[in-house]
N, C-alpha and C positions, 0 to 999 in steps of 0.2 A: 473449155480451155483450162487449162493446170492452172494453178493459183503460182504467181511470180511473185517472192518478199521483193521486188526490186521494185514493183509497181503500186506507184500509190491509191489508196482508194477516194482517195476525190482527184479527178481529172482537172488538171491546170495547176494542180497546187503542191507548191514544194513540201512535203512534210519529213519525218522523222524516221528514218527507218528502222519496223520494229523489231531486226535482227541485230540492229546497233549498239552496243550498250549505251545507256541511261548516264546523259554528259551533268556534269555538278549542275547545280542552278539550285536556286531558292527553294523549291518544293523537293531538295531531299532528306530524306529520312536523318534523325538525330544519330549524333555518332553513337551513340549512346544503347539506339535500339539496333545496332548492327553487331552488338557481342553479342556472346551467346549465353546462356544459362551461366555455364562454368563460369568464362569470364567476369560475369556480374558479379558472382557469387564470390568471384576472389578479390575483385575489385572492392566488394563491400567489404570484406574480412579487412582490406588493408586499411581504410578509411575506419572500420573499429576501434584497427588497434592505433589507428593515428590520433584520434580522440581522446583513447585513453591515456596516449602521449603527452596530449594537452591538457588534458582533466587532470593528470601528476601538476606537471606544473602550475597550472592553477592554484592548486592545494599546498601546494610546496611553497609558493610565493603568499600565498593569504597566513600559515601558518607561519613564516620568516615576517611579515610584515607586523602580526599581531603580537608577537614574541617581542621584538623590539620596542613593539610600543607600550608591550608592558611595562620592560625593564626603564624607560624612559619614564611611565609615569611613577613607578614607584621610587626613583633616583629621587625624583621630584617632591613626590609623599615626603619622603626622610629626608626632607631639606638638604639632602649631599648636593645638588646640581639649583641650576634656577631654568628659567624659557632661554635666556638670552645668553648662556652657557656655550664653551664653542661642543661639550659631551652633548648637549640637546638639540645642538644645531646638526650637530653629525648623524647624529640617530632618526632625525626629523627626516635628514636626508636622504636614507638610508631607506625610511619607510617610503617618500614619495619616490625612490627610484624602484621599488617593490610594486607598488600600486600601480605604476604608468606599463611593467611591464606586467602586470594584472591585467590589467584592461585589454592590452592587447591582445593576449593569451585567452580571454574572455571573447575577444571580436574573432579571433582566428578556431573559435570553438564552434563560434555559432555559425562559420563559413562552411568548418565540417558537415556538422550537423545538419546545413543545409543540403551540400552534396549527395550524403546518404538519403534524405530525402527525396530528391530529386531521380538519383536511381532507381528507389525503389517505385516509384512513380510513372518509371521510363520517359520522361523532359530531358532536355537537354541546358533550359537554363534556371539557374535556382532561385534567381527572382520569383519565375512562377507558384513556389511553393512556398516563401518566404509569405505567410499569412501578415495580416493587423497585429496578430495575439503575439507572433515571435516577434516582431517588431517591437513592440511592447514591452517584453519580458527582455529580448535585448540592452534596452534602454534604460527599463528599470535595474536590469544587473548592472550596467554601467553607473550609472550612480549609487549604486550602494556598494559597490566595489571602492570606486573612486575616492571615500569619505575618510579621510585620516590626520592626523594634526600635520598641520604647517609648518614646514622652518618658521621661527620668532613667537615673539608673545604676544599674541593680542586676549584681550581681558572687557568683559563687559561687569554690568553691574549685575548681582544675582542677589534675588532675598527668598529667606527659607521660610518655612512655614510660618514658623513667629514673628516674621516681618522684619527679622533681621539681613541687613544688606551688605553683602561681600563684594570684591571684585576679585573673582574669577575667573581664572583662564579657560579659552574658548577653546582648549583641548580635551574640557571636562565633558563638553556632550560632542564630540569628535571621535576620543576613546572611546566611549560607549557605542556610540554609533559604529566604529572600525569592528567590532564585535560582531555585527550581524554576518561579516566573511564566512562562520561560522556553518553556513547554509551547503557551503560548499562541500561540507563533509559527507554529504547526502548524492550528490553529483561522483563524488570519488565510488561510494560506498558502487552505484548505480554500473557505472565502467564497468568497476570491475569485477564485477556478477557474471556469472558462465550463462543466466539468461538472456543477454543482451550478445554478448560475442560467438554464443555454439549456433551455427548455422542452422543447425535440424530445428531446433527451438524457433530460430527467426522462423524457419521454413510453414512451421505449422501454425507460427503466430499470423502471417500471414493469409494463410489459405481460411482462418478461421474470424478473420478482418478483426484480429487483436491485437492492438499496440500494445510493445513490450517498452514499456518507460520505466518512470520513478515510480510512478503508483505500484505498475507490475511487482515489481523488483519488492517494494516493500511490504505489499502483500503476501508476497511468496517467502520470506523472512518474518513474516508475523506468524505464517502457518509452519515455519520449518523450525526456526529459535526462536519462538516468542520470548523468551525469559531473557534473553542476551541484551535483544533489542530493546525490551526496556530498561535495563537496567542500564544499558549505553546511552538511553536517552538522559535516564534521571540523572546518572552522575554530570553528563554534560552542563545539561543544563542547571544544575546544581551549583558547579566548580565555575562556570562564567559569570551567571549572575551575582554570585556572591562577590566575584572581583570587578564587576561589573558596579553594584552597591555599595562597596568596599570606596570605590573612584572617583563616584557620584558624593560621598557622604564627606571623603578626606581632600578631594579638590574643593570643597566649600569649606571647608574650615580644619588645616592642616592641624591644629592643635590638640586636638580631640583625637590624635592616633589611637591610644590604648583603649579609648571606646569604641571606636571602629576599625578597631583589628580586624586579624580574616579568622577567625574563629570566632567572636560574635558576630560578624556579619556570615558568614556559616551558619551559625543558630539560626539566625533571624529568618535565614533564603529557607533553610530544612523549613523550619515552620510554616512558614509563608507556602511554600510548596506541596507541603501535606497538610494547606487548611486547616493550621494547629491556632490556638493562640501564642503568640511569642511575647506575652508577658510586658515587663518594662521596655522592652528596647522596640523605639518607632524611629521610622525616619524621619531627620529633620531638614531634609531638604527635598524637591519637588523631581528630581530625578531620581535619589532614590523610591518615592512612593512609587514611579512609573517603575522603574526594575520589579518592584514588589507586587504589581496588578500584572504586570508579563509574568513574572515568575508564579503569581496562582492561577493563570491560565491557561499555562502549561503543564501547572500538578491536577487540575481537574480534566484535561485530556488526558494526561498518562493515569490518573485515576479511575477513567473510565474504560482505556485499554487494558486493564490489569485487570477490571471485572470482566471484560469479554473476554480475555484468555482463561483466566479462573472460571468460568462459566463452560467455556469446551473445555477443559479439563477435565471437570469433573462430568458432563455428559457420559453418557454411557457409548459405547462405540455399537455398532452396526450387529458387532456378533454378541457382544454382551447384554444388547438391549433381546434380539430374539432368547441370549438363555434367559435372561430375569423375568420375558412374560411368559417362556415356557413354565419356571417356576410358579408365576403367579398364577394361571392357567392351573396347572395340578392343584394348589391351594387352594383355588375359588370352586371347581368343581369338587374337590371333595368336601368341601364347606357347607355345597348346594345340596351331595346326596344325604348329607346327617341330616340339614336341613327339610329333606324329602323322607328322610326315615323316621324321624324325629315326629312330622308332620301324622303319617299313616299309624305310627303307634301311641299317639294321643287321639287321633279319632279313632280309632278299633276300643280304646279302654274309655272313651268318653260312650261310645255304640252302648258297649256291655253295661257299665255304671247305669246307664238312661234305662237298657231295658230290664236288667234287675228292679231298678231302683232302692240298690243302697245307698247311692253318692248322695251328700249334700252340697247344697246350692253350693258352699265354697269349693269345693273337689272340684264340680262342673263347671264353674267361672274359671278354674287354674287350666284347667284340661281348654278348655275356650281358647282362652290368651296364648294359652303354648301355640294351638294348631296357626292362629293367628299370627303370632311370632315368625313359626316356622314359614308359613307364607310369605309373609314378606322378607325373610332373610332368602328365599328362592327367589323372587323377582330381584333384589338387590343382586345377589352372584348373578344372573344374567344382563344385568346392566355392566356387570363389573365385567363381563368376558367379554361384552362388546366394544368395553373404552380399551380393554387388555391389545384387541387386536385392532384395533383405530389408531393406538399408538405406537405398536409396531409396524404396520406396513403405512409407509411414509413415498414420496412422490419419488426418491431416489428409488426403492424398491418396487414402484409402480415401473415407473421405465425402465427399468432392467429387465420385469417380466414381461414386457413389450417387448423390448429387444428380441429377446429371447425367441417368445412364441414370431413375430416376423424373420429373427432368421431360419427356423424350423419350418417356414411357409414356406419361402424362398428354397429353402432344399429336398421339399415335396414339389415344388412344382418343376424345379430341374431334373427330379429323379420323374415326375410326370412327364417333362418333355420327354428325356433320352427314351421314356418306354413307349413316344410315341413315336417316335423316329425307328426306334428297332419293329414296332409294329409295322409301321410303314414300308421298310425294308422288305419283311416279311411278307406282307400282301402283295411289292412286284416283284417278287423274286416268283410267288406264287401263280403270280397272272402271265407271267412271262414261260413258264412251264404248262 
């Protein structure tokens, strides 16, 4: 009997017919996994550049918020304003209406951020991907976003090193603290890298289970500008902490301007940052020594990236290393033949000397030490041609002529097959006549 779609295969029972299409309900597929390639692919380009929409603003509101709250403390510093001023009440406000739309900007980045995860994942909701660790780094960006002086003055008591006690406004480690937005300059830098938005790139980051992040991005900027980047770091970090220190030292004791100008507190950060001594000038309050143990912990990492880029610098490259042991190579072997000729014409005239015997014992002992010499300057040059080519062919050069000889396999045995196939051909075309 012909097979009927109309007839169900268990008798008595209503089921589903499977020429029907497939009605919604709970077990179907994410809308997500019903684009197609393309569409993904353009779907995620849009959500890129939407990010980087976000990351602008981000950076635009951290950078308008920290501006203002410079010019606020330093109104401040030069006694022209006070806390309770209606200019500090404005600018206070000015910053927390900056910060609240921070935050925002900050939670609707990390919504993104989730989405494109989520895509590339094929999920369709982004809780699932939303880890502990972004939960985390959420939370923590939210508070250090969040942190910036308050409309009005409130003032606690502060004592500096010498156990002298000020009352201090609580804008002095507020300021400093609004400083770390500073972070975000690394998020911006991240966007907007052609490795994070050129699709072929995402393409092969993926196939190769390689996440293109912040690391990526700034590894690929250590190996392409090293010089820029650091010098983008020092100055940064240079130019903050010094107004950073500057903040710390004149919100504890406004009198003292002309010693804690931004040009000796400049000196001070330079040194402090290049592990110099800075002489008379110390800090005398407990904020600035912390700016000044941040600040040499960051000149002993960029001191140490400046020796690892100096260090491949000066490396020899790939073609320079084979010519200089080709050179070494010709210099050590012709080292070895004087050495080998050297060797046979002190024992030929030690030979003759011994069977005459006119040489004295001194002639004999000289003619000795030479042949001896020259032996061991020959096992030396073969020591030397072995470290020569040990230290040109390197594990890059090992796998390349892997490569190599596997792809030359792979094209002998394809050119082995087609000739077994035309053989093939051959014998029934043969059997067949």
């Amino acid at each position: 009997m012909a097979d009927d779609p109309n007839t169900p295969l268990t008798p008595g029972v209503t089921l589903q017919k499977y020429t029907e299409p497939m009605k919604k309900d709970s077990h179907k597929m994410p809308e997500k996994e019903s684009l197609t390639l393309a569409q993904k692919l353009d779907l995620r380009i849009n959500l890129v550049l939407f990010r980087r929409q976000i990351v602008d603003m981000e950076f635009s509101l951290a950078v308008i918020g920290i501006v203002v709250m410079v010019v606020e403390a330093e109104l401040y510093i030069n006694q022209s304003i006070t806390k309770r001023s209606l200019v500090s009440l404005m600018l206070k406000f000015l910053i927390s209406i900056s910060t609240l739309l921070l935050l925002v900007f900050v939670c609707v980045g990390y919504y993104i951020s989730a989405r494109i995860r989520a895509l590339d994942s094929g999920v369709r909701s982004i809780l699932s991907v939303m880890t502990l660790g972004n939960w985390m780094c959420l939370f923590l960006e939210l508070a250090i976003c969040s942190l910036h002086p308050f409309p009005g003055d409130f003032k606690f008591n502060y004592a500096s090193t010498q156990g002298v006690i000020h009352s201090v406004s609580i804008d002095a480690i507020l300021s400093i603290a609004m400083l770390t937005r500073v972070y975000l300059i690394c998020d911006f830098a991240v966007v907007h890298s052609n490795l994070v938005t050129d699709t072929f790139i995402y393409s092969i980051g993926v196939m190769s289970k390689t996440r293109i992040g912040t690391s990526f991005v700034f590894k690929a900027l250590m190996n392409r500008r090293p010089g820029f980047l650091l010098i983008l770091v020092m100055v940064v970090t240079i130019l903050v902490n010094t107004w950073a220190y500057r903040a710390c030292e004149l919100y504890f004791d406004r009198n003292k301007y002309q010693k804690n100008s931004f040009f000796e507190s400049l000196w001070l950060i330079t040194m402090v940052f290049m592990s110099s001594d800075h002489g008379d000038v110390v800090p005398e309050s407990y904020c600035g020594r912390y700016v000044s143990v941040v600040t040499s912990i960051l000149g002993l990492i960029t001191t140490a990236l400046l020796i690892a880029i100096i260090a491949q610098q000066v490396e020899h490259t790939r073609s320079e290393k084979h010519v200089f042991a080709f050179a070494s190579r010709v210099q050590t072997s012709y080292k070895r033949k004087s050495a080998a000729a050297n060797a046979i014409k002190s024992f030929f005239k030690l030979t003759a000397l011994t069977k005459t015997g006119k040489a004295g014992r001194g002639e004999i002992s000289r003619l000795k030490d030479k042949v001896r010499q020259c032996l061991k300057t020959m096992r030396s040059t073969r020591d030397e041609m072995m470290d020569i080519y040990d230290d040109t062919v390197g594990v890059i050069d090992v796998a390349e002529v892997t490569w190599r000889i596997d792809h030359r396999i792979s094209l002998l045995e394809n050119k082995f097959n087609a000739l077994d196939t035309k053989l093939n051909l051959i014998l029934s075309k043969m059997d067949e006549n």
